[in-house]
N, C-alpha and C positions, 0 to 999 in steps of 0.2 A: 183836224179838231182844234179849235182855238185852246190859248190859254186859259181864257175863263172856266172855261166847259172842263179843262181837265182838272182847272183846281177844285172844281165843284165836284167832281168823281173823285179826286183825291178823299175829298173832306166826308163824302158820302159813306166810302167803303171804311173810315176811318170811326166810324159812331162802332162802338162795340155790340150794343145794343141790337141795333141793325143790322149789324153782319152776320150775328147771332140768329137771327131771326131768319133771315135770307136763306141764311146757308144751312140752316137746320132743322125749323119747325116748317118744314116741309115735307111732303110724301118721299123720302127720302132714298127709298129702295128705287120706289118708283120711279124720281128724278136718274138714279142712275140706270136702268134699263134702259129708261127716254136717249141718253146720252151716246148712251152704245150702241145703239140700234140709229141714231143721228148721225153716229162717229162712220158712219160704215157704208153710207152713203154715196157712192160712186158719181159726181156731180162737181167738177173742178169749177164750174160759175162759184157755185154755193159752197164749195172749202174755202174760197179766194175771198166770198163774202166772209165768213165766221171767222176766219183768218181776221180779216179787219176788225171784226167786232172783238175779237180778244184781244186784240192791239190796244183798245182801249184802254180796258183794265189791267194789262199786265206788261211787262219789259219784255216779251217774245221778240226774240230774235233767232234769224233762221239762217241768219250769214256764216254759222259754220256746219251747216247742215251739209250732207254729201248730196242731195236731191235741188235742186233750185225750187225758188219761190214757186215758181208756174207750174212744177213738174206733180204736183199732190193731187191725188184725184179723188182722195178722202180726206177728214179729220183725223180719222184713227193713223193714217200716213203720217200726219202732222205729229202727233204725238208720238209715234213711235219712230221717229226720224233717228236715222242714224247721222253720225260723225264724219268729215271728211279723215282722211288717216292721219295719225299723227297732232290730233286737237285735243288730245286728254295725254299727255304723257304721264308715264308712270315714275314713283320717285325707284329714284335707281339703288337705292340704299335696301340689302336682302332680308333687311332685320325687321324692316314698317309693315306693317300691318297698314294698305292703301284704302281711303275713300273707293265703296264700292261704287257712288253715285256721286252728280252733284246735287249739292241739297244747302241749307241752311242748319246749321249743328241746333240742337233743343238740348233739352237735360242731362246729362252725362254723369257719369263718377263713378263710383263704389257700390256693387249691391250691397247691401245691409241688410241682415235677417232678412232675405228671400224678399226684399223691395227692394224696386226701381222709383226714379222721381217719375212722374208724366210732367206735373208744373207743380210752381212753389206751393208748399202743403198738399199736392194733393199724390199721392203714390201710389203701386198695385205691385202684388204678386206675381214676380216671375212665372210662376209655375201655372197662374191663371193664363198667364200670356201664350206658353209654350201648351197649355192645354192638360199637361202631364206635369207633376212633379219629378219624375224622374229622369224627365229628360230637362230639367230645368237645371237637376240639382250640378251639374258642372260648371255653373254660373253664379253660385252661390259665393261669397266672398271676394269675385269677381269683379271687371267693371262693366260698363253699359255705355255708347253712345248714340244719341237719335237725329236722324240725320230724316230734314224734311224737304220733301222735293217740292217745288210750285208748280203750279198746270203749266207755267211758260217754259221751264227747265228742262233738258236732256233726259229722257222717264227711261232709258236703255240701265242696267246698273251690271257690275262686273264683281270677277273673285279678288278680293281685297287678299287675297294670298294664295302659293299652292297650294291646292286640297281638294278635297275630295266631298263632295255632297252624297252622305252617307243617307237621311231620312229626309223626305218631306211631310211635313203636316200641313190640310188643308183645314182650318176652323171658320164655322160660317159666323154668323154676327151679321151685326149692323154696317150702317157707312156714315157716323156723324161723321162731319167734318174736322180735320187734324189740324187745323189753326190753332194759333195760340189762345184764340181767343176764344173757342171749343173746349181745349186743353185745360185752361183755369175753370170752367164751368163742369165738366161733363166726367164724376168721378170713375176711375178704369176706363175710359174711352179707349185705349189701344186694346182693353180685353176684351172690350163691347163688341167691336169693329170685327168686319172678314180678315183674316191675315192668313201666312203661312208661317211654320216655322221650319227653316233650313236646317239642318245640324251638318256642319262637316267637319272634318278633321283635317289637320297637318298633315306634312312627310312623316314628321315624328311620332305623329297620336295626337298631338294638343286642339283641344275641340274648338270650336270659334262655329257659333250660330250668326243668321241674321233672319229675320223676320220682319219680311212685307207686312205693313199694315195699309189695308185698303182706306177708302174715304168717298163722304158724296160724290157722285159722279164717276167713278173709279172702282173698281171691285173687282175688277179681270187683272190675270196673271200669269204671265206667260213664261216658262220656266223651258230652257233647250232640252236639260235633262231628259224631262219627261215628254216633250212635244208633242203638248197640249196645254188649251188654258184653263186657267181653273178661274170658275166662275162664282159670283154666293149658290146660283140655283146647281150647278155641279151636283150630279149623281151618286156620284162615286164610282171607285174606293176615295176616301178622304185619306189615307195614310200610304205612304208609298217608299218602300226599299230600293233604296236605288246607290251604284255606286260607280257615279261620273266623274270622272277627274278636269280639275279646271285649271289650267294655268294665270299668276298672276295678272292682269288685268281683262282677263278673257270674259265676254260678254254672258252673263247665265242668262239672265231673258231681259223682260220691260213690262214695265206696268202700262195698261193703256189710258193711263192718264199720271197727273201729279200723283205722289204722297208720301209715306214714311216707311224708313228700311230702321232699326233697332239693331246694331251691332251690339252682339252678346264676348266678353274674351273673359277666360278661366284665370285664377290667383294666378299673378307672375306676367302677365302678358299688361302692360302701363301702355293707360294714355300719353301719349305724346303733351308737354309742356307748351303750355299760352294757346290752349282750346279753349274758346268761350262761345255762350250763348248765343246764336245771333253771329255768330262769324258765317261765312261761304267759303264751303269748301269745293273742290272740283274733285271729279273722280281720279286715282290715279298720288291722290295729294297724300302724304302722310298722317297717320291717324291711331297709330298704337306702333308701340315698340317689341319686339321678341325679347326675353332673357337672352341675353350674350354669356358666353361661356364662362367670363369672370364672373359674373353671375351667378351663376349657380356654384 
């Protein structure tokens, strides 16, 4: 692809307007059933094409993937591509609370009166989010960080701590898209959306949730816990007791494409200092601190 041509794609996907329009006022459920039924595809010509076509628009890169370039014989392979070993190291410090993914940080901070940010001025109800109040209310005076994957990004995500995956909640919903540029427009968009909400707990008790939120194109969820994915059209049961133990950077599932994972932690468990908007973080990287015993 010439330079021309890419700074013309640059400037294209760059109209807000348009993106808006592209990625949203579209048949949107439908565009992602199209997706996953495309993704699944058995046809290494045609992954090797779409491959290239996403080249286009995005920074995909597949050099630290454990499978080579040639080896994919679907899209969904692509996407849900693992790591060669040792390409996500974990911080070695016992106290972090780790990036479960890699993703781009969004809104972060303090809940306040049972809200979270989505973007500047616009915010939503934990509790819509989590589906329940009651399983909200441990996050209450809490903080929050949102951690957004790109379709080109690593979609595997892992346990950002020992613990234990006590509850899953499956909420159906929409799939607008999780852009920023969705985010300023589209009020409660992460409570609109399919997600799940995680709850699990520490060695010690202390709770720490995280919650998939789905997006265009993306809706499926693959959790090892339960080994099954949960889908928007999913039967049921939507709620599920389950209690899986996960060691520090241990893989829990992938989303079968991009999007957004919402790290929930209870009063006392801080954000790590100089997280900003718009940073990259990689899985494995620090991302909250535990209270240390002078601490308490």
């Amino acid at each position: 692809m010439s330079m021309k041509s890419a700074r013309w794609i640059d400037r294209l996907t760059q109209q807000e307007d348009l993106n808006f329009l592209l990625t949203n006022r579209v048949p949107r459920l439908a565009a992602t059933r199209f997706m996953g039924w495309y993704s699944l595809i058995e046809r290494p010509w045609l992954t090797r094409f779409s491959v290239a076509v996403w080249r286009v628009f995005t920074d995909l890169d597949l050099s630290e993937a454990e499978t080579p370039p040639q080896g994919y014989r679907s899209l969904r392979d692509v996407f849900t591509r693992r790591l060669k070993p040792g390409r996500r190291p974990i911080d070695p410090a016992p106290a972090t609370i780790v990036s479960p993914c890699d993703a781009i940080v969004g809104a972060f901070g303090p809940v306040t009166r049972g809200m979270a940010l989505q973007a500047k001025g616009m915010d939503y109800r934990i509790a819509e989010l989590f589906g329940d109040a009651t399983r909200a209310a441990p996050y209450l005076n809490g903080s929050y960080v949102t951690l957004r994957l790109t379709s080109a990004m690593y979609h595997r995500f892992h346990a950002p701590a020992d613990l234990t995956l006590r509850r899953v909640t499956h909420l159906a919903g929409d799939t607008w898209n999780v852009n920023p540029i969705a985010l300023k427009r589209v009020e409660r968009l992460f409570c609109r959306n399919v997600r799940a909400a995680l709850e699990c707990t520490l060695p010690d008790g202390t709770p720490i949730a995280l919650v998939p939120v789905a997006a265009i194109l993306v809706a499926s969820l693959r959790l090892h816990a339960l080994d099954l994915t949960l889908r928007p059209d999913h039967p049921g049961p939507h709620r599920f007791d389950v209690e899986h133990a996960h060691a520090r950077g241990e893989e829990m599932g992938w989303f079968e494409q991009g999007s957004t994972i919402i790290v929930f932690l209870p009063p006392g468990v801080a954000l790590i200092d100089g997280l900003a908007a718009g940073q990259r973080v990689r899985m494995g990287e620090a991302l909250a601190r535990l209270p240390s015993a002078d601490d308490e």
